[in-house]
C-alpha positions as CSV (number, residue, x, y, z in Angstrom):
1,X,72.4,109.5,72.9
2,X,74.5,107.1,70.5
3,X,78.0,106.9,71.6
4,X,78.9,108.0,68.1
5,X,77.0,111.1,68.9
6,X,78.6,111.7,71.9
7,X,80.7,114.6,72.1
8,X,84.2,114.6,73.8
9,X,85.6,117.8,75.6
10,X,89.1,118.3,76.7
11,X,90.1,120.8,79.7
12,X,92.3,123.2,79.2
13,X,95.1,125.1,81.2
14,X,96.1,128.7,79.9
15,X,98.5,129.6,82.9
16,X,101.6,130.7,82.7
17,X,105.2,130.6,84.5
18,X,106.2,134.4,84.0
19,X,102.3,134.9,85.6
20,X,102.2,132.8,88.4
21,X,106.2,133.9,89.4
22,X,105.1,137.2,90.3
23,X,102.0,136.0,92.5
24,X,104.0,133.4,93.9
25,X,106.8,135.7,94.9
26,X,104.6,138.1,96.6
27,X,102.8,135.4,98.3
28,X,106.2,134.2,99.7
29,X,107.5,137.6,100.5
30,X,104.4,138.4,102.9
31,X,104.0,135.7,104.1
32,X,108.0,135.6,105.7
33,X,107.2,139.5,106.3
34,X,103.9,138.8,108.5
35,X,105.0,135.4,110.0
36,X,102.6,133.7,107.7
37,X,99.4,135.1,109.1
38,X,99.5,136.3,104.7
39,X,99.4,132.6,103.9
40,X,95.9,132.4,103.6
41,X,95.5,135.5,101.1
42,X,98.3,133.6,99.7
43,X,96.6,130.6,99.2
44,X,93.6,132.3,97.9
45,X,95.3,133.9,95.7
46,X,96.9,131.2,94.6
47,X,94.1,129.2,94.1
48,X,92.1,131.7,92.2
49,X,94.8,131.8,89.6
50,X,94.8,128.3,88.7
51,X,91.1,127.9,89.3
52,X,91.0,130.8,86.4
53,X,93.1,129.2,84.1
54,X,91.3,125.8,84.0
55,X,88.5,125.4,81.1
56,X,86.1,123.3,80.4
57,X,83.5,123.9,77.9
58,X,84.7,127.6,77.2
59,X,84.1,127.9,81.2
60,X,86.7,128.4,83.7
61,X,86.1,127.3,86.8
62,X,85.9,129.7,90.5
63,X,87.6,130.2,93.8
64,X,85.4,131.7,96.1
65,X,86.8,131.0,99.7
66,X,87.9,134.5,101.7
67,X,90.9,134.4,102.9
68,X,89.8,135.5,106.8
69,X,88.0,132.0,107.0
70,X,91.3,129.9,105.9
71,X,92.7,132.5,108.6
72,X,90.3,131.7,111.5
73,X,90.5,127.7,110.5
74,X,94.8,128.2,111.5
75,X,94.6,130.4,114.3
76,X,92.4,127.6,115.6
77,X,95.2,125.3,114.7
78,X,97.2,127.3,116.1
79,X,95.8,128.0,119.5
80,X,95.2,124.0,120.0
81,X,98.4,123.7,119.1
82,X,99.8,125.8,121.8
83,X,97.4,124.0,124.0
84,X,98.6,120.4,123.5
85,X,102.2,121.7,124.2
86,X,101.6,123.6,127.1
87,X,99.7,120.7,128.6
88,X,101.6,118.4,127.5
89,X,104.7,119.6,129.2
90,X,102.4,119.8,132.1
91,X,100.9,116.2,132.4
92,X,102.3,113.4,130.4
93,X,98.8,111.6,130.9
94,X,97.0,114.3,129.6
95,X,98.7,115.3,127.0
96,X,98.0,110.9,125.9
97,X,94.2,112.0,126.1
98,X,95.0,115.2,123.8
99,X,97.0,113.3,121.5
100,X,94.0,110.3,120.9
101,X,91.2,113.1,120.7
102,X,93.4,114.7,117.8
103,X,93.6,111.6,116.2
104,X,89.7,110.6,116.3
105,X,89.2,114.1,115.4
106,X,90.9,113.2,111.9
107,X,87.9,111.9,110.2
108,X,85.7,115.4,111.3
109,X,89.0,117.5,110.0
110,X,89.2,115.8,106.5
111,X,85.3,115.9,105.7
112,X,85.2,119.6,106.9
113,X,88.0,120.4,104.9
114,X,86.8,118.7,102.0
115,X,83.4,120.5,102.3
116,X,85.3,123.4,102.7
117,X,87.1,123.6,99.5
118,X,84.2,122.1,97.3
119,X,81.2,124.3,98.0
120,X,83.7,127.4,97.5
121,X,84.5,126.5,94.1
122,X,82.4,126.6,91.1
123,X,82.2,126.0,87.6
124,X,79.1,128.3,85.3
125,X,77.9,129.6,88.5
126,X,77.3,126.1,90.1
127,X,78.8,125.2,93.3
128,X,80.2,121.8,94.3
129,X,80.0,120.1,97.3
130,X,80.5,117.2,99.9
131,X,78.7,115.6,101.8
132,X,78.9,115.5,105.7
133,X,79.3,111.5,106.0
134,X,81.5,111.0,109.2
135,X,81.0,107.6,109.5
136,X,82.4,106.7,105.9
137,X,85.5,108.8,107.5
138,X,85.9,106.8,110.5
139,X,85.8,104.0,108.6
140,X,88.1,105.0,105.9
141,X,90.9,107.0,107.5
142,X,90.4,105.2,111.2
143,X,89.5,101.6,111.2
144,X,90.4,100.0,108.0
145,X,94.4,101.4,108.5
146,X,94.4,99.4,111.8
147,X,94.8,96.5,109.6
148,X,98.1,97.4,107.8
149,X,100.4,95.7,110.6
150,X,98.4,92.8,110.8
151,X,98.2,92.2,107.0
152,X,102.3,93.1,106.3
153,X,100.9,96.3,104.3
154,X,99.2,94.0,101.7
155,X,96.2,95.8,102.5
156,X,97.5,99.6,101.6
157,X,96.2,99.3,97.8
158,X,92.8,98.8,99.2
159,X,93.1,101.7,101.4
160,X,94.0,104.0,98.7
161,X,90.6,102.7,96.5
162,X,88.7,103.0,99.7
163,X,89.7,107.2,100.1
164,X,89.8,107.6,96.2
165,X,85.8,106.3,96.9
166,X,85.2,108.5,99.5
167,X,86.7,111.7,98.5
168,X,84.8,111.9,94.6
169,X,81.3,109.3,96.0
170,X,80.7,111.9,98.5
171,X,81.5,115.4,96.3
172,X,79.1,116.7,94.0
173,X,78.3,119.3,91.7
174,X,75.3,121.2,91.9
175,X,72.2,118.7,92.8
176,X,74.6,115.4,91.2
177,X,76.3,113.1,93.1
178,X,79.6,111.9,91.2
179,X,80.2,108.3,91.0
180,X,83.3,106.0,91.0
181,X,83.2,102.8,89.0
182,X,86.9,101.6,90.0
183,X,87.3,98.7,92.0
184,X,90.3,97.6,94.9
185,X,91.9,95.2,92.1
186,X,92.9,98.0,89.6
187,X,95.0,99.6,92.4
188,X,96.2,96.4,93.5
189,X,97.7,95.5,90.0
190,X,99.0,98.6,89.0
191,X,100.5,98.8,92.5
192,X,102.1,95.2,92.2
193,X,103.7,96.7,88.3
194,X,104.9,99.4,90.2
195,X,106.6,97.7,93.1
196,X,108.2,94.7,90.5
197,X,109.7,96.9,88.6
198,X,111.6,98.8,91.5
199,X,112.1,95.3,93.1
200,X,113.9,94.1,89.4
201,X,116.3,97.0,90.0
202,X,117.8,95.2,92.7
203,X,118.7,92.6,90.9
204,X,121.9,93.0,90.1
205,X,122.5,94.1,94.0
206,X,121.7,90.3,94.4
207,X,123.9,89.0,91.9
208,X,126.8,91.3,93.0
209,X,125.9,89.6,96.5
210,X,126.2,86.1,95.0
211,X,129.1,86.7,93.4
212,X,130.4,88.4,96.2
213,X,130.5,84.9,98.3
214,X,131.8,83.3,95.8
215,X,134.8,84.8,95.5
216,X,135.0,84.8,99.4
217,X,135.0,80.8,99.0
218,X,138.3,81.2,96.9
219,X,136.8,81.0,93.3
220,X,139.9,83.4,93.0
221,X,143.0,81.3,92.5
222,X,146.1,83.8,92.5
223,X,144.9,85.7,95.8
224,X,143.8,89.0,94.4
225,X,140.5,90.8,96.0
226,X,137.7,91.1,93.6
227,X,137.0,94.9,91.7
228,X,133.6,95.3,92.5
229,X,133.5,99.7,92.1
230,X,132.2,99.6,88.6
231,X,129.8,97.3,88.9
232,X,128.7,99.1,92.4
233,X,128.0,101.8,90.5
234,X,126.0,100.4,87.4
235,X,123.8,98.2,90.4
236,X,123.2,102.1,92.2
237,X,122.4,103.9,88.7
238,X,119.8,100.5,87.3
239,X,117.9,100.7,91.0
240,X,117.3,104.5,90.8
241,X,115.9,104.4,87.2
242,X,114.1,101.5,88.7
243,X,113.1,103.5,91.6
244,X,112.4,106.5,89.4
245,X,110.8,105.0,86.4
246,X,108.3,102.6,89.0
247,X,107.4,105.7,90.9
248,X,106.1,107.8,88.0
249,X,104.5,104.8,86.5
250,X,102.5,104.5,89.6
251,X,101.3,108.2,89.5
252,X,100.9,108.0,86.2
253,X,98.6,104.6,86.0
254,X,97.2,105.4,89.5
255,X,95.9,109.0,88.1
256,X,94.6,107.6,84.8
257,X,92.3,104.9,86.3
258,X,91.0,107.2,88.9
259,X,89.6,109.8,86.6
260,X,88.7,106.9,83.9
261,X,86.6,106.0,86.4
262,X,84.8,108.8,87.2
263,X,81.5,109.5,86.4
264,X,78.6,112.8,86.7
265,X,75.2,111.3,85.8
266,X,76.5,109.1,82.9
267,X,79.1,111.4,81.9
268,X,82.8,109.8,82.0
269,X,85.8,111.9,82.8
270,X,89.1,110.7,81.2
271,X,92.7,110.9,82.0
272,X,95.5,110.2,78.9
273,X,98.8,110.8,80.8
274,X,102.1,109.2,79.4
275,X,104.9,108.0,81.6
276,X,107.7,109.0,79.2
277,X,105.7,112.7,79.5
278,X,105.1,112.7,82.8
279,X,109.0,111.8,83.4
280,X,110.3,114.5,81.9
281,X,108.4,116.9,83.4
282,X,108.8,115.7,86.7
283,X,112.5,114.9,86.7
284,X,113.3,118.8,84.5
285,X,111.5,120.3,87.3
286,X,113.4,118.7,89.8
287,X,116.7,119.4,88.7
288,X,116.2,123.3,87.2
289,X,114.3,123.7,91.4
290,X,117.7,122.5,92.7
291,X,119.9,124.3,89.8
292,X,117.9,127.6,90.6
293,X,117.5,127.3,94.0
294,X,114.1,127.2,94.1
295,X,113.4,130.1,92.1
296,X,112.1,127.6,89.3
297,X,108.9,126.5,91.1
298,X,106.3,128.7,89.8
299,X,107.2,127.5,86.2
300,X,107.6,124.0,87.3
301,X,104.1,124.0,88.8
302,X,102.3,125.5,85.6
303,X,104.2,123.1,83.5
304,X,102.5,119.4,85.3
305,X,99.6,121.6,86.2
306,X,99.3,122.5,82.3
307,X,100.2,118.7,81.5
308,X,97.8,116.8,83.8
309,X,94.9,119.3,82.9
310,X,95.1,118.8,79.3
311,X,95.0,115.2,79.3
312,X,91.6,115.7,81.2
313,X,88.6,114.9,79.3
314,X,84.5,114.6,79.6
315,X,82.7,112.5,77.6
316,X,79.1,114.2,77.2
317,X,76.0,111.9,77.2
318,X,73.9,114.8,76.0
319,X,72.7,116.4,79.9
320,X,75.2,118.5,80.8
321,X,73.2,121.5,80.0
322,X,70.5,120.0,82.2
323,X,72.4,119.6,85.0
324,X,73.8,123.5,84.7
325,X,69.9,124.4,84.6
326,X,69.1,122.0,87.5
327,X,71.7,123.2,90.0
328,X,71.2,126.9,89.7
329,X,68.2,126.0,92.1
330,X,71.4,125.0,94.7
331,X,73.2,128.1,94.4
332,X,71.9,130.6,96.7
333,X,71.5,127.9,99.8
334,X,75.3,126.8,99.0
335,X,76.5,129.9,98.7
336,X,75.1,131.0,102.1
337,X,76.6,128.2,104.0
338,X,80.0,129.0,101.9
339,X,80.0,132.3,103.9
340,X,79.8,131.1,107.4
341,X,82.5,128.1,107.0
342,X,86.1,128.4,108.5
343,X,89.0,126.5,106.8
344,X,91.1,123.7,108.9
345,X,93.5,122.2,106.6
346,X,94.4,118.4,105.9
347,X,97.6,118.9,106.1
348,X,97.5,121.8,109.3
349,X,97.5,118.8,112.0
């Protein structure tokens, strides 16, 4: 198919504050009330709602995980939890060994969870899913971070494009594999944008410095101590628009090349986020959270949600509908395996 031909389809996000509030706040209240053994109906539920409100292609997508095997996946957190601290307090030496097994375990915990989440969601009745490669794990979330110390940290840009590889090379949906195209020097160079412009916002710390020992050398002739509170300030307020406009122009650039360079058997997924957007969202958010004590959250979550998701778009070559047909052949195996899985969050260890 010609690119002129080629047809363009933006995804869509229909959820809504008011909506989500009233799941969110029933998630929250039983989940305090039951010691947060409700957390994982919580987090199905909440899942399911934003799952539901994403379209693509006048299809929304599915949440199909039950709740009791995100439960079963935390009480085993929880009991080897218990475990290492009861030991632990026992035997110093042991509790070493437990700590190093947890941390080779890492690779097994991120592919399972990653399995985990992508064959229980769908999109037209097709399943996604992830491949079972441990040693890409090891190698991506063990051995290559052994280098930061040696290489001053120069070498985190290249471990970000290594796990951005490894979380969308391995997932697929139905019978294709999705591909990424990026490369290590697009994260170094929006990395190195993002860091100069924080570092320029120190500048006129510097020059307050230089100044600073200049006066202390007597530039001043009548004996008076230099005023530096105004120009204090102004140095504070430039670094933390600095800070603040380098950090959102890293997620901003960061999230745009990933998905740019994301591909489904020569279809190309596309990100169009703004940084002046993507500022105002973020920083509103932040300050009617603190103004409402929280209370703003759901709303400030279906706002970026809504954002991000409608700058999302698939180019079509002209096979989608082929690869619908093709992985309905997928669906019944996947679906099995879906059933007997347990949960073990990333972020539970």
């Amino acid at each position: 198919m010609n690119d002129s031909t080629r047809k363009n389809y933006h995804l869509q996000f229909h959820g809504k504050g008011g909506e989500y509030f009233k799941i969110w706040i029933v998630n929250l209240f039983l989940s305090i009330l039951t010691l947060g053994i409700y957390s994982a109906w919580a987090k199905v539920r909440t899942h399911r709602y934003f799952y539901g409100n994403t379209e693509l292609m006048g299809s929304t997508f599915e949440y199909h995980a039950k709740p009791i095997q995100i439960l079963k996946g935390r009480i085993l957190v929880f009991i080897l939890f218990m475990i290492y601290v009861v030991v632990g307090s026992i035997s110093p030496a042991i509790n070493g060994m437990l700590t190093l097994l947890l941390f080779l375990a890492i690779p097994w915990i991120i592919v399972r969870s990653m399995r985990f989440r992508n064959i229980n969601s769908s999109w037209r009745n097709i399943r996604f899913n992830f491949e079972k490669d441990y040693f890409s794990a090891i190698k991506t979330f063990l051995l290559w971070p052994m280098l930061i110390l040696f290489t001053l940290g120069l070498i985190i840009p290249f471990l970000y494009f290594l796990q951005s590889r490894f979380f969308i090379s391995l997932s697929s949906f139905g019978k294709e594999r999705f591909q990424f195209t990026g490369g290590a020097s697009g994260f170094y160079k929006i990395a190195f944008i993002s860091i100069g412009i924080i570092l320029l916002g120190l500048i006129p710390f510097i020059l307050l410095s230089v100044q600073g020992g200049m006066l202390e050398e007597g530039v001043l002739n009548d004996g008076s101590k230099p005023e530096f509170g105004p120009a204090v300030i102004i140095a504070m307020v430039t670094y933390i628009v600095a800070f603040m406009v380098g950090t959102f122009l890293y997620k901003t650039l960061i999230t745009n090349y990933v998905w740019c360079h994301i591909e489904l058997a020569g279809n190309h997924f596309g990100s169009h986020l703004k940084l002046g957007k993507m500022m105002w969202i973020g920083l509103s958010n932040l300050i009617l959270i603190v103004i409402t004590v929280g209370i703003f959250t759901p709303w400030a979550m279906i706002r970026m949600t809504r954002y991000r998701v409608d700058c999302l778009t698939l180019r079509d070559s002209g096979n989608i509908e082929d690869i619908i047909s093709g992985g309905t052949e997928y669906m019944n195996a996947i679906g099995d395996e879906a059933g007997e899985m347990f949960d073990i969050d990333i972020g539970a260890l």
